[in-house]
C-alpha positions as CSV (number, residue, x, y, z in Angstrom):
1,X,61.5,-111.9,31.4
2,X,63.2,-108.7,32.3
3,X,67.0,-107.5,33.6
4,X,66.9,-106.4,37.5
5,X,68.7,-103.7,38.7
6,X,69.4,-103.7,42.6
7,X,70.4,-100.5,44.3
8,X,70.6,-100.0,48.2
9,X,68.0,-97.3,49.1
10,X,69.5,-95.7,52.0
11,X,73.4,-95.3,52.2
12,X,74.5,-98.8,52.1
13,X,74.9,-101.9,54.0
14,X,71.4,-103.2,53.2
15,X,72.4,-106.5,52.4
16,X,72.3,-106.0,48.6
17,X,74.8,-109.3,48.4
18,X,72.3,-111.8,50.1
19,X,69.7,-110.5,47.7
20,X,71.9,-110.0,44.7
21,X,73.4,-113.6,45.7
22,X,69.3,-114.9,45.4
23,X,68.0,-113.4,42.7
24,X,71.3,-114.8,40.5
25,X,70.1,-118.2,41.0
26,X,67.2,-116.6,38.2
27,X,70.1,-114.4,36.3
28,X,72.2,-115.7,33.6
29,X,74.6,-112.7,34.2
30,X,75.2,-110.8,37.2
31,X,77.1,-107.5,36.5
32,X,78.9,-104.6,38.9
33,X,78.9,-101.1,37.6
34,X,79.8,-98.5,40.0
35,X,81.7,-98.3,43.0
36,X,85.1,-100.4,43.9
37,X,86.5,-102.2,46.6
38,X,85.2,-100.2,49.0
39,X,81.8,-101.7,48.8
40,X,81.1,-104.5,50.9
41,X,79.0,-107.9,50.2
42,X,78.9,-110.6,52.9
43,X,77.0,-113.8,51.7
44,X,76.1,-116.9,53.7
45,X,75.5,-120.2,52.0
46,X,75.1,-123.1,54.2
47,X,76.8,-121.7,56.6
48,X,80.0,-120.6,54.8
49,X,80.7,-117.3,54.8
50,X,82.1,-115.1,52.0
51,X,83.3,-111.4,52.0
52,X,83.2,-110.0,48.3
53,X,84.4,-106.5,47.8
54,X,85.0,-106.1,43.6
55,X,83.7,-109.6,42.7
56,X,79.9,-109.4,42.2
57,X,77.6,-111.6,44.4
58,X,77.2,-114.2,41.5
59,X,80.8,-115.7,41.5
60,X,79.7,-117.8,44.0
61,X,77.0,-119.9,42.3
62,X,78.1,-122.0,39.2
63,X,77.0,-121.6,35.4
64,X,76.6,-117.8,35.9
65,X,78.8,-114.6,34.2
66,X,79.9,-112.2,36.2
67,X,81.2,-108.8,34.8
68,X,82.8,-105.8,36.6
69,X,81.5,-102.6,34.3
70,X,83.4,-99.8,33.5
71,X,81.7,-97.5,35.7
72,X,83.8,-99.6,38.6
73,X,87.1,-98.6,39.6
74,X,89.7,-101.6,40.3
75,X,92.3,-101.7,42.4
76,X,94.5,-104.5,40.2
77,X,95.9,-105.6,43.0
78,X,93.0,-106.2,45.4
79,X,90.8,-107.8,42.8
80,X,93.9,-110.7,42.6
81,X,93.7,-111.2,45.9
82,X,90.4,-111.5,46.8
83,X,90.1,-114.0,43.5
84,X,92.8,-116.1,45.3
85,X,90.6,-116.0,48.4
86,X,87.8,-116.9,46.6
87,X,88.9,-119.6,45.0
88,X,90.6,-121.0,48.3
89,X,86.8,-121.2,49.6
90,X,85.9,-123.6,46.5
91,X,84.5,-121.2,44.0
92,X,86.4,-121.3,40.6
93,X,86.9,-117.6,38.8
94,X,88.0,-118.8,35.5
95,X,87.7,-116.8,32.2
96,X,84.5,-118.7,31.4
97,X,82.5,-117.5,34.1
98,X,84.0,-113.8,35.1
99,X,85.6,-110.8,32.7
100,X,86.6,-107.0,33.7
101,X,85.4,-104.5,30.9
102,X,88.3,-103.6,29.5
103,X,87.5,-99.7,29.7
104,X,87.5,-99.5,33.5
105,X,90.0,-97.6,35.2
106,X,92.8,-98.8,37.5
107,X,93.3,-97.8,41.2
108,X,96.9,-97.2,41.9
109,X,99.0,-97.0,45.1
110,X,99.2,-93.1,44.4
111,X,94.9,-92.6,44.7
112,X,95.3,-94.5,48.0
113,X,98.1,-92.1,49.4
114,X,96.1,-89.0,48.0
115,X,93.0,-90.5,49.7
116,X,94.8,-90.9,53.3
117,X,96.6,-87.6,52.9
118,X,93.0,-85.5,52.2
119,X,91.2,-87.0,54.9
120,X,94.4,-86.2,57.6
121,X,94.3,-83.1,56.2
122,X,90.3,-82.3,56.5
123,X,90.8,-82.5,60.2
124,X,87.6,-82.7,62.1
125,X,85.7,-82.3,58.9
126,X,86.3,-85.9,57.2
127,X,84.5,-87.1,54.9
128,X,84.8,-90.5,56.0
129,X,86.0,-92.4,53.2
130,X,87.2,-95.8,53.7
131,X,91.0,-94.3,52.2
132,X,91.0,-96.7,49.6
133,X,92.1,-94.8,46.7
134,X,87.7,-94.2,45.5
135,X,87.6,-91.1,45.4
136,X,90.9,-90.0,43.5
137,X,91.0,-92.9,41.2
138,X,86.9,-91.6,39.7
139,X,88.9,-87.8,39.8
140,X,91.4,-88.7,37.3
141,X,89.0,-90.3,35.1
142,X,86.8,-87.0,34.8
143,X,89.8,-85.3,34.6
144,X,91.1,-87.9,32.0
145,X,94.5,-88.5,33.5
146,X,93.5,-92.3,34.5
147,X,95.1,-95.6,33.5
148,X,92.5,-97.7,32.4
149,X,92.5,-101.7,32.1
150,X,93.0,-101.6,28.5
151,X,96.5,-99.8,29.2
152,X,97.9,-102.5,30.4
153,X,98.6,-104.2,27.4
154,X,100.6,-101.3,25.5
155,X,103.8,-100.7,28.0
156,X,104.9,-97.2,26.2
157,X,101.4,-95.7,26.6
158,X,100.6,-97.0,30.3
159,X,104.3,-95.3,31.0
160,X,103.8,-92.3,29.6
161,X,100.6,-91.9,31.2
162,X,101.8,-93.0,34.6
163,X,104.6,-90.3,34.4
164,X,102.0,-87.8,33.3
165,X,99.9,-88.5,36.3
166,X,102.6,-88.7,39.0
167,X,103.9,-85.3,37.3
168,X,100.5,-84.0,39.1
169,X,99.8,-85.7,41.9
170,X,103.6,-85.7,43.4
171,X,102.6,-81.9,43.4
172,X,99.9,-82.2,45.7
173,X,101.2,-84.8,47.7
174,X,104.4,-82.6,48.4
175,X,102.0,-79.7,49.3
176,X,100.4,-81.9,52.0
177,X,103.4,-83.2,53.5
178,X,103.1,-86.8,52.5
179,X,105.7,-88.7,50.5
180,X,106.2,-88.6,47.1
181,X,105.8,-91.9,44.7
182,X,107.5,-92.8,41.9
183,X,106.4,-93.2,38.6
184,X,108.9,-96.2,37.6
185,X,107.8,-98.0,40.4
186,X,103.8,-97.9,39.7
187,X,105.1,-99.0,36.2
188,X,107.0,-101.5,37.4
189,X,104.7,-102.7,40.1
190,X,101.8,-102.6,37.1
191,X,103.7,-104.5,34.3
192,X,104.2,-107.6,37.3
193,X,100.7,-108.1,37.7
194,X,99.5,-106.7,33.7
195,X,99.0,-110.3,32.1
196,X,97.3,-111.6,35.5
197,X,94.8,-108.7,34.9
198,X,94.7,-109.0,31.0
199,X,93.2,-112.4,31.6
200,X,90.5,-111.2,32.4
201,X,89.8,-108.3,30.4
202,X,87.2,-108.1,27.8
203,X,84.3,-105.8,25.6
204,X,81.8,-106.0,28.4
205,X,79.6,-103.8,26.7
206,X,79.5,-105.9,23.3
207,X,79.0,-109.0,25.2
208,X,76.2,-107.6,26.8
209,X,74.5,-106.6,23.7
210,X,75.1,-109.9,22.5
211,X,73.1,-111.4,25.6
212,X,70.2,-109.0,25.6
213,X,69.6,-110.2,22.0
214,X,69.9,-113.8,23.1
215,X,66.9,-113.2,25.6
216,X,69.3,-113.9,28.5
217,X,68.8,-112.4,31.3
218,X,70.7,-109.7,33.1
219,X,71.4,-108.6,36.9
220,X,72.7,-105.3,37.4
221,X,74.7,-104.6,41.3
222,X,75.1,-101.3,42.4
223,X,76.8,-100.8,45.6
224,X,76.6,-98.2,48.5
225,X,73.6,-96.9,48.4
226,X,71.1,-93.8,47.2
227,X,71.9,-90.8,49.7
228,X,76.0,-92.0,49.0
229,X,75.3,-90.9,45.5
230,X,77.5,-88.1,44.4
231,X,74.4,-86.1,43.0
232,X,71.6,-87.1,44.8
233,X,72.9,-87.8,48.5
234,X,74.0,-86.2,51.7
235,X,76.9,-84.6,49.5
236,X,79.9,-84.1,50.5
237,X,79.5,-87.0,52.9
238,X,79.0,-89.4,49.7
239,X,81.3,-91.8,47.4
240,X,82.3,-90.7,44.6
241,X,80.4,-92.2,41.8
242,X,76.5,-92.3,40.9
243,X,74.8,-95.3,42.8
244,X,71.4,-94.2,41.5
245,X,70.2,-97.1,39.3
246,X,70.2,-94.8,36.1
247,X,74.0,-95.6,37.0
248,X,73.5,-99.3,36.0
249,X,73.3,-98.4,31.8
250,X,76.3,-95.8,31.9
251,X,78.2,-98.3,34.0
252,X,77.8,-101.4,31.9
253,X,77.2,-99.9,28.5
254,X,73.9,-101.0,27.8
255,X,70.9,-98.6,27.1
256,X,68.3,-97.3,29.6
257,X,65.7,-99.7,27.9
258,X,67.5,-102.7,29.2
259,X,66.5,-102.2,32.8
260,X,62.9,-103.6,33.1
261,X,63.0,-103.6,36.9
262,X,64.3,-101.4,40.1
263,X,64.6,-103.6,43.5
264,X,65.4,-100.9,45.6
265,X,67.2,-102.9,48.8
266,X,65.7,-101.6,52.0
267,X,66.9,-101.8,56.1
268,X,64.1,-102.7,58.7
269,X,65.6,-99.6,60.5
270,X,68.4,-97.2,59.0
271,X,72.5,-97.6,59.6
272,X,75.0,-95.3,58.7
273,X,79.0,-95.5,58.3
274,X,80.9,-92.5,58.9
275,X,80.8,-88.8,58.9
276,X,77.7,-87.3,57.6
277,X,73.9,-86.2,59.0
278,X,71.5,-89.0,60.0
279,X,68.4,-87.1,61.3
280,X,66.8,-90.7,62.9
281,X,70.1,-91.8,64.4
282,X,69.5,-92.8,68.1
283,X,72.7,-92.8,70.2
284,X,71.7,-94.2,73.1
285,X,70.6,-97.7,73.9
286,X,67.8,-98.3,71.0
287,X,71.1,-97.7,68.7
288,X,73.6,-100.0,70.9
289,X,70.3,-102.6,70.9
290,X,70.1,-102.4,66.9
291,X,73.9,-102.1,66.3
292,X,74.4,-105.3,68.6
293,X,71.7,-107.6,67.5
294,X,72.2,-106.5,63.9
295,X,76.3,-106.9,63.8
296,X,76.5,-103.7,62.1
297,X,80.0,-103.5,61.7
298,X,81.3,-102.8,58.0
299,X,82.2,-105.8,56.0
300,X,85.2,-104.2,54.4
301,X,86.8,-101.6,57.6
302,X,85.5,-103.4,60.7
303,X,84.1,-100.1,61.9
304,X,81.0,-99.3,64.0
305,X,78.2,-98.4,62.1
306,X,75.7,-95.7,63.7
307,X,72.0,-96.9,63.6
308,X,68.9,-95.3,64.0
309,X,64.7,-96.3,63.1
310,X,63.3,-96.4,59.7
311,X,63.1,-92.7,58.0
312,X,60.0,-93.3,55.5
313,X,61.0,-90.0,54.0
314,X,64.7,-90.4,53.1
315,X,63.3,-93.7,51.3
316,X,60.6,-92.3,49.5
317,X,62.9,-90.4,48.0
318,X,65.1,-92.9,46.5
319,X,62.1,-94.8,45.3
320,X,61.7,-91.3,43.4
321,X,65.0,-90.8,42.0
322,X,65.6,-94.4,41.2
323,X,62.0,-95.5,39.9
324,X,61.9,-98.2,42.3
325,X,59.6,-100.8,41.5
326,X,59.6,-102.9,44.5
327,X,61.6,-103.1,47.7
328,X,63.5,-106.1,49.8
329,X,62.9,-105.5,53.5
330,X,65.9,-106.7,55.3
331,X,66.9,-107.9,59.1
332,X,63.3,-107.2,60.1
333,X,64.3,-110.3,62.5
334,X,66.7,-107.2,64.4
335,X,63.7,-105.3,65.5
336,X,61.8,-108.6,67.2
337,X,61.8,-108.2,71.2
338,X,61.5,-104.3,71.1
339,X,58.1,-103.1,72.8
340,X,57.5,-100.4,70.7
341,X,58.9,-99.1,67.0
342,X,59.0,-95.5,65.5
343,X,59.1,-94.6,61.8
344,X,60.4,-91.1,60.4
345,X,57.0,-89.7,58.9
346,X,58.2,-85.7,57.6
347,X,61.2,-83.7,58.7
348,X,61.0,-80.3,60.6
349,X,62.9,-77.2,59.4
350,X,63.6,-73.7,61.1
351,X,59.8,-74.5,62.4
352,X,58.1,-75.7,58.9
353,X,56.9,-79.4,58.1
354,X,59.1,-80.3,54.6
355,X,58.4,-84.0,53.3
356,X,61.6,-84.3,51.2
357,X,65.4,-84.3,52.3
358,X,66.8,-81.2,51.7
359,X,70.0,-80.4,49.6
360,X,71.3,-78.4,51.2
361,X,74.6,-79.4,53.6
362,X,73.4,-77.3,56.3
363,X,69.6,-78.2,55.9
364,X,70.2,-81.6,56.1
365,X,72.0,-81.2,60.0
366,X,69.6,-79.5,60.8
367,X,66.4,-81.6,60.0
368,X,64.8,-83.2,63.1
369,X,62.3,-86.0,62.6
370,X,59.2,-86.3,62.9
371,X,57.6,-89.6,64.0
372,X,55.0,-92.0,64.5
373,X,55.2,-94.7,67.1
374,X,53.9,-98.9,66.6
375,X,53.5,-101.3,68.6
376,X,56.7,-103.9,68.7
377,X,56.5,-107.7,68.5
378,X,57.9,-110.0,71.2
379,X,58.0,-113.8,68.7
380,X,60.7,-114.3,66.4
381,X,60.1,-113.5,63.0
382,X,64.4,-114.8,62.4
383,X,64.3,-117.8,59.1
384,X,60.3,-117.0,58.4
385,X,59.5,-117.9,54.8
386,X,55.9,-117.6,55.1
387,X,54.1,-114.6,56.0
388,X,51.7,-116.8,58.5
389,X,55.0,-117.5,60.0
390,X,55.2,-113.3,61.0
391,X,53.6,-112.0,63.8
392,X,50.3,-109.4,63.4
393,X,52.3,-106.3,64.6
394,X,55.4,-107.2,62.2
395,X,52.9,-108.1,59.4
396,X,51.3,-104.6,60.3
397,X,54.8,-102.8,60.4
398,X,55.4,-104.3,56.8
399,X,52.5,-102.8,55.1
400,X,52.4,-99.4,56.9
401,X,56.5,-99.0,55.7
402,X,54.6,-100.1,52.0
403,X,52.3,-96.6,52.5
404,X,54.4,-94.4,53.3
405,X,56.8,-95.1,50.4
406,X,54.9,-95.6,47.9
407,X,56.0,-98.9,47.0
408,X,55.6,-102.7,47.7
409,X,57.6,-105.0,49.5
410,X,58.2,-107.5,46.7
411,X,60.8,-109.7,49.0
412,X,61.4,-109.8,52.8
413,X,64.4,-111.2,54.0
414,X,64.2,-113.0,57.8
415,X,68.1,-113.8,58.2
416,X,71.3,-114.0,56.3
417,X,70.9,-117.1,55.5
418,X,69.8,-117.3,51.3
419,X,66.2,-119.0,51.6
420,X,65.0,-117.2,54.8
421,X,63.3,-115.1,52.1
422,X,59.4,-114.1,51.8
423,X,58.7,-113.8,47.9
424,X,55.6,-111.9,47.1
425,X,57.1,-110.7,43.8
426,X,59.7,-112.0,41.3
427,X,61.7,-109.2,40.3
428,X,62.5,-110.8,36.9
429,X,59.0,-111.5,35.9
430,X,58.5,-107.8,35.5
C-alpha cells in the first residue's frame, strides 16, 4: 500500500474534499500542507452538509488522524471556530484524532488588514485574493518575521516578535492610509486563545515518520489548485504558497519517497474565481448554464465563479509538473442535457499553434483556444456508479479527455454525494 497525494489540477474548486473525504475511508491519516483558510472543502454525507476551511476532509469520519502541516498557515482564531462548528454538527476534534504541527505559522489580524489594504490599493488590477491575511502571513515567514504555533507557549519571545513585526508593518499600513494596529493588543488577543491552540500542537513531522514505519497509510490534501501555484500558475493571479504536489513532502516534513501516488482532481469543464486569464471561459449562456447547474459559487466567499469548457492543455500540464498518476473526473453530471461539448485541444499565439500555457503574464491574456467539438448526451449520468449506467457519448467524452492528457481517469465522480463514485483504480494500491 502506498500514501496518496491529492492536488486540484486546474485552479481550484474541483471537489478535492468529496474525494479527499472517500479515499480517507482507506487512509489511516489524512494531512493538510499548504494553503489556509482560504481554501474551501464542502462534503456531503447523507445528506448533511459540512464546510471545512483549515480542518482537513478526514475530521469527519471516526478512527482517522488528521494533521494540519507546517506548510499551512492558521489563522488561530478561525481554526477555533470552525472546530466549534464542527463539533456542533456531531463530529468530535479531540487531541486523539487531530494535531497542528507545531512549526506552522500564525495568521494575525495585521496580515488580514495588509491583505484588504493591497488589494484597495491595486485598483482595477486585483489580484483577487479572498483578503484573508494568505498572502502576507506566507510573506513574513520567507521574510522570517512570522509568529509561528510553537510561539505561543513562550510569552517574552511571541512579544518581542509581535512588536518587531508591527514595527514594520504599521509602516506600510500608514503609507496606505489604513489604520494602524497595535502590538499589545495582538499580544493580548494571542495569549487569550494560546492554551486553546497549544492543545493541539504537536511534532507532526516525527509523528509522521513514526507512521510511515508502522506501514500506515498516509493521505496528503493540497488545496487550490495547480495554475494557483506561486511558481507554476497564472502568476500573479495565484495564492501564495506551492499547491504543486512536490508541495505535499516540504509541507508535512516527510521525504519525496513517501508519496507513492498523485490523484490529480479534475472538473468535467473548467471554473475560475477571480481576477486572472481563463482562455476557455465562455461568458454567455454556456457559462450561466454551467455556473447554474453546477452551483459554482465559492464555498468560503460566496462569490460567482466564472466557468468555461474543459482546456485539455492547461491539464496536461499539471499532470506534467505534478507527475500525476491518475485523475478524478468531477460533476460530469453538470454537462448532461447539453447538445454538443467542446474541449481546449492547443492554444494560438500572435498566429502560431503552441501546446503548453505560456508564462508569460501577457502571453497567457492573450492565448485563444483552439477546439474540438463532441457530441453531448441528453440521459442523466447524476449518482451513476457503474459505467453501464453512463451514456455512449459521456463514456466517449471520458476516454477522449484520458488522450489528450495523458493520463487515466482512475475515479469518476457522478454527484456530491460520497458513493456516487466510479472506481476504476484504487489510488492507494499504487
Amino acid at each position: 500500500m502506498g500514501n496518496v497525494v491529492v492536488i486540484g489540477s486546474q485552479w481550484g474548486d474541483e471537489g478535492k474534499g468529496k474525494i479527499v473525504d472517500w479515499l480517507s475511508s482507506r487512509a489511516d491519516i489524512v494531512v493538510r500542507f499548504q494553503g489556509g483558510h482560504n481554501a474551501g472543502h464542502t462534503l456531503v454525507i447523507d445528506g448533511e452538509v459540512y464546510k471545512l476551511n483549515l480542518l482537513p476532509s478526514g475530521v469527519v469520519r471516526k478512527n482517522k488522524r488528521s494533521m494540519i502541516g507546517n506548510g499551512v498557515v492558521v489563522c488561530p482564531w478561525s481554526l477555533l471556530k470552525e472546530i466549534t462548528m464542527i463539533k456542533k454538527q456531531g463530529v468530535e476534534i479531540t487531541l486523539d484524532n487531530f494535531v497542528v504541527a507545531e512549526n506552522a505559522h500564525l495568521i494575525l489580524p495585521v496580515h488580514q488588514a495588509l491583505d484588504q489594504a493591497m488589494e484597495a490599493g491595486r485598483g482595477d488590477d486585483k489580484i483577487g485574493t479572498t483578503k484573508r491575511g494568505i498572502g502576507p502571513a506566507y510573506e513574513d515567514k520567507v521574510a522570517r518575521r512570522g509568529v509561528r504555533v510553537c510561539d505561543l507557549r513562550h510569552p517574552e519571545l511571541l512579544k518581542e516578535k509581535i512588536e518587531n513585526m508591527m514595527f514594520h508593518h504599521n509602516i506600510l499600513l500608514k503609507g496606505m492610509g489604513a489604520e494602524t494596529i497595535s502590538a499589545d493588543e495582538i499580544y493580548k488577543k494571542l495569549m487569550e486563545i494560546s492554551e486553546d491552540i497549544l492543545q493541539y500542537a504537536g511534532v507532526v513531522w516525527r509523528e509522521l515518520d513514526v507512521a510511515r514505519t508502522a506501514g500506515k497509510k498516509i493521505l496528503f490534501e493540497g488545496a487550490q489548485g495547480t495554475m494557483l501555484d506561486i511558481d507554476h500558475g497564472t502568476y500573479p493571479f495565484v495564492t501564495s504558497s506551492n499547491t504543486a504536489a512536490a508541495q505535499a513532502a516540504l509541507g508535512s516534513g516527510v521525504g519525496a519517497d513517501a508519496m507513492k501516488y498523485v490523484l490529480g482532481i479534475t472538473k468535467a469543464y473548467t471554473t475560475r474565481v477571480g481576477s486572472g486569464p481563463f482562455p476557455t471561459e465562455q461568458n454567455n449562456e454556456i457559462g450561466e448554464f454551467l455556473g447554474e447547474k453546477g452551483h459554482e459559487f465559492g464555498t468560503n466567499t460566496g462569490r460567482k465563479r466564472r466557468c468555461g469548457w474543459f482546456d485539455a492543455v492547461m491539464v496536461r500540464q499539471a499532470v506534467k509538473v505534478n507527475g500525476i498518476h491518475g485523475i478524478s473526473l468531477t460533476k460530469l453530471d453538470v454537462l448532461d442535457g447539453m447538445k454538443e461539448l467542446k474541449i481546449c485541444v492547443g492554444y494560438r499565439l500572435n498566429g502560431k499553434e503552441i501546446d503548453y500555457y505560456p508564462a508569460s503574464q501577457i502571453e497567457q491574456a492573450a492565448v485563444e483556444p483552439i477546439y474540438e467539438t463532441m457530441d453531448g448526451w441528453q440521459d442523466s449520468t447524476y449518482g451513476a456508479r457503474t459505467w453501464g449506467e453512463l451514456p455512449a457519448a459521456a463514456v466517449k467524452y471520458v476516454r477522449h479527455i484520458e488522450e489528450l492528457i495523458g493520463a487515466p481517469v482512475s475515479m469518476l465522480s457522478t454527484s456530491p454525494e460520497r458513493d456516487d463514485t466510479i472506481l476504476m483504480h484504487d489510488p492507494f494500491v499504487g
